[in-house]
VMD Tcl script that draws the C-alpha trace (Angstrom):
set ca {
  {0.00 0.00 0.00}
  {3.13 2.66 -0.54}
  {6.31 2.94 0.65}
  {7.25 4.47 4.20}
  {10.75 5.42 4.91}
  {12.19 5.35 8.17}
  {15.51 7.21 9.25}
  {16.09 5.82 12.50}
  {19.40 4.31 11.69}
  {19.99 7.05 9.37}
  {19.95 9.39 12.51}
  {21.76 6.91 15.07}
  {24.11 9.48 17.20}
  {27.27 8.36 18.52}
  {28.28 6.19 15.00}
  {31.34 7.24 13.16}
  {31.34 6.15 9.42}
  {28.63 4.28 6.80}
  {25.48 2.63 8.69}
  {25.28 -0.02 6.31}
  {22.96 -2.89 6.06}
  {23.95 -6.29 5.65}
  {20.66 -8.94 6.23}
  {17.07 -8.75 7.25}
  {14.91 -11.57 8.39}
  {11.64 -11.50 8.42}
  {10.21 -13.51 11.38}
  {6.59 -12.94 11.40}
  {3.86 -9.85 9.43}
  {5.07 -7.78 12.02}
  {8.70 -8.28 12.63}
  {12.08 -8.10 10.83}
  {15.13 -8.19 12.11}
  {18.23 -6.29 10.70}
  {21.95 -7.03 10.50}
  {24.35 -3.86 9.83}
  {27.57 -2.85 10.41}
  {26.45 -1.46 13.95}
  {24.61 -4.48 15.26}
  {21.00 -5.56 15.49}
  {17.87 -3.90 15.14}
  {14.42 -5.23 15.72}
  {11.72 -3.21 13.82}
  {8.29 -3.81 14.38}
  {6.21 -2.82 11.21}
  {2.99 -2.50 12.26}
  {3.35 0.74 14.18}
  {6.95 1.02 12.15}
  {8.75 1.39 15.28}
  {12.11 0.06 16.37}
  {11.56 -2.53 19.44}
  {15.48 -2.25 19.74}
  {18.78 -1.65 18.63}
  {21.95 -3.74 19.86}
  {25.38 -2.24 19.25}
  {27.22 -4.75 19.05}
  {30.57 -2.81 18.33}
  {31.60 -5.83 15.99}
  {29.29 -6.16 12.35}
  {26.80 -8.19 12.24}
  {25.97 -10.53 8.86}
  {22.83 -12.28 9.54}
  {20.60 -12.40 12.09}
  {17.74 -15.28 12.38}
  {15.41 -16.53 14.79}
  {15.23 -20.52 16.23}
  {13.64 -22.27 18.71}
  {13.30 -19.36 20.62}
  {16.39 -18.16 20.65}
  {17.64 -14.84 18.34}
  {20.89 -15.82 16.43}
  {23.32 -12.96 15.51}
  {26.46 -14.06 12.97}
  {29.02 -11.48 13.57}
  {32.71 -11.33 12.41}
  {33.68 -12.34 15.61}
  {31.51 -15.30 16.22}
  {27.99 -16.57 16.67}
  {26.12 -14.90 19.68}
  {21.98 -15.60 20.76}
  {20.04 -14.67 23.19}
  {16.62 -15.63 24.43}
  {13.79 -14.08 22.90}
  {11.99 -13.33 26.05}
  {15.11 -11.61 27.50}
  {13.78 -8.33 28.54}
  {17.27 -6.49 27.82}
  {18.65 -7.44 24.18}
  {19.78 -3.60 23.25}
  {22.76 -4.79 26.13}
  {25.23 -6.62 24.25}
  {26.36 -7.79 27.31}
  {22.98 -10.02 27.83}
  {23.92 -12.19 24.82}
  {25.93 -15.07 24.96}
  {28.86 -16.17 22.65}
  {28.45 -19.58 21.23}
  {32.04 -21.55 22.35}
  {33.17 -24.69 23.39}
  {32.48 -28.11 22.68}
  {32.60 -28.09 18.44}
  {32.91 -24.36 18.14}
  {36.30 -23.25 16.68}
  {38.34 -21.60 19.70}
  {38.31 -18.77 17.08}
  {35.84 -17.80 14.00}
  {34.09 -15.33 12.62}
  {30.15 -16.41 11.45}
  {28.89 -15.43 8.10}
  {25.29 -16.91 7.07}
  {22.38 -18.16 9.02}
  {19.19 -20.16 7.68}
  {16.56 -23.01 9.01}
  {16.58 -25.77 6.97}
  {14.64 -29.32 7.39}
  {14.40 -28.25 11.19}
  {18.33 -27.59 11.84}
  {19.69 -24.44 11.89}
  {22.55 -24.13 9.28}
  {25.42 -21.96 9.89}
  {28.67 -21.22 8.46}
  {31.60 -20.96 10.43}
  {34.99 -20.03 9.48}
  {33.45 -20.63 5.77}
  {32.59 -24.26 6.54}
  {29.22 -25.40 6.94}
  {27.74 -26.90 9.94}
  {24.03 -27.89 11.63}
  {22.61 -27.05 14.44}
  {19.77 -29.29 16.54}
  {19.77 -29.66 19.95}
  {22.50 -27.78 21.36}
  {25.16 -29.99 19.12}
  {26.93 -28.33 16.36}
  {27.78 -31.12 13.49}
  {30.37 -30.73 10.43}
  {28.01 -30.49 7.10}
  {30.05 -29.31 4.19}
  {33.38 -27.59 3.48}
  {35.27 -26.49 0.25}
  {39.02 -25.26 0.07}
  {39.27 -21.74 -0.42}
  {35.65 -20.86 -1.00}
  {33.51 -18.75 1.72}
  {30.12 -18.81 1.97}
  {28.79 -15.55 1.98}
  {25.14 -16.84 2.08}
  {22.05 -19.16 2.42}
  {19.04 -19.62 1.88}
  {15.85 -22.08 2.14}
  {13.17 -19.95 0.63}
  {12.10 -23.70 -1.46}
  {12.50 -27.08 -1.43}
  {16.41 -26.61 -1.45}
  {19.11 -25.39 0.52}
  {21.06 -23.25 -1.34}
  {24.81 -22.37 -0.58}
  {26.56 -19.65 -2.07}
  {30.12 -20.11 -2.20}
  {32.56 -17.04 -3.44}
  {36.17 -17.98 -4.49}
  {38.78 -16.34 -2.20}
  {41.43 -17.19 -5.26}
  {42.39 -14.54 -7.79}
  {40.72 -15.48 -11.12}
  {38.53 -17.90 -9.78}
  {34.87 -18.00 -10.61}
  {32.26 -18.38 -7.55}
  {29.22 -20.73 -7.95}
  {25.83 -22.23 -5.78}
  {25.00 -25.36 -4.59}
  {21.82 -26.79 -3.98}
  {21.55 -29.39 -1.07}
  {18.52 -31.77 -0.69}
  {16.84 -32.79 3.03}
  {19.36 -36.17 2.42}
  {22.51 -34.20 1.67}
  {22.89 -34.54 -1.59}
  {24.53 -32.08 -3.54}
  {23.99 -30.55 -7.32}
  {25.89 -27.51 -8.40}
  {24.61 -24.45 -10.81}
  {24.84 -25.25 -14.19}
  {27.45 -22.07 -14.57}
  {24.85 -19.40 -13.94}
  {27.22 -17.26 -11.67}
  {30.73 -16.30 -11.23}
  {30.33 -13.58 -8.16}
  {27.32 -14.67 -6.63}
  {25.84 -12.11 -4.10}
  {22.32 -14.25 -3.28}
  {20.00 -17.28 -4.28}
  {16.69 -18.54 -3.93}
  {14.29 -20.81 -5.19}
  {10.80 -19.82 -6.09}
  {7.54 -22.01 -5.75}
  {8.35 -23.43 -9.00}
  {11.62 -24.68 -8.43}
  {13.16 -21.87 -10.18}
  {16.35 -20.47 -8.98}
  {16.76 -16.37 -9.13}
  {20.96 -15.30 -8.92}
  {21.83 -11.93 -8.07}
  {25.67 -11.81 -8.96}
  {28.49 -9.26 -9.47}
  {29.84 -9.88 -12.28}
  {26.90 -10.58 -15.57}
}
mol new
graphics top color blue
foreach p $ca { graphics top sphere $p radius 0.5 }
foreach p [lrange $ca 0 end-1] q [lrange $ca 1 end] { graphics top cylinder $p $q radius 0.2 }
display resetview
């Protein structure tokens, strides 16, 4: 019904430099969550008012919600904290996913649900995550993986080449694992998804 623009981040006091946006989930009608360079902001869009705003001091990737919990991929690791936690605008209040398979150090990158696991990628390798245990899924040698998503029947992987003169691509994963590359479609790839159909959309940065 129109377009509505909204300059709280715009007018953010206290930032030095870009406010730049990375990610937005959409949880529900009413809620998105945003991932920028700052941190995380909830906006709620019925009233289009910001529920909160975490600095985070460190940027933030992705953002997504599971099982309760909200899910923040940052360059300095994977931090959640309980959506019914009455304080998330305090950084402080979030915890800082480490130990057991977590790398002693990593950076996080991409967040999506997929076939009830949450799928994250770590240190540009892949793994699930289902009841509190963090499992290896899928790794390539000098590819990251800038994104993914599950908007179909897929999961789709985007994986950029950190090589000079090396061409990115996507893969697609089934709910058994199996894999099937894009037929050559992209050599930057930026973002994925799969429509209704089974079509597959590429937004890349180089054709």
């Amino acid at each position: 019904d129109g377009v509505t623009a909204l300059f709280d981040i715009q007018n953010f006091t206290g930032l030095t430099g870009d406010k730049e946006i990375y990610d937005i989930y959409v949880e529900d009608a009413s809620t998105i969550y945003i991932a920028a360079n700052y941190g995380i902001s909830q906006l709620n869009l019925t009233n289009k008012e910001f529920s909160f705003t975490t600095f985070t001091g460190v940027p933030v990737r992705n953002v997504h919600v599971y099982d309760g919990q909200i899910y923040a991929a940052a360059d300095d690791g994977l931090y959640r904290i309980d959506q019914t936690n009455a304080f998330p605008e305090d950084f402080n209040q979030w915890e800082r996913m480490e130990g057991g398979a977590f790398p002693l150090e990593y950076s996080a990158s991409s967040l999506v649900q997929y076939n009830d696991q949450l799928y994250m990628a770590l240190n540009d390798t892949i793994f699930t995550f289902q009841n509190e245990e963090l499992t290896f899924f899928y790794h390539e040698e000098d590819f990251a993986v800038p994104f993914m998503t599950a908007e179909g029947a897929r999961l789709l992987a985007g994986m950029e080449c950190k090589l000079e003169n090396c061409d990115g691509k996507v893969y697609y994963f089934d709910e058994e694992g199996n894999q099937e590359e894009d037929p050559n479609c992209v050599s930057r790839p930026k973002y994925a998804i799969e429509d209704e159909k089974g079509l597959i959309w590429f937004a890349d940065g180089f054709r």
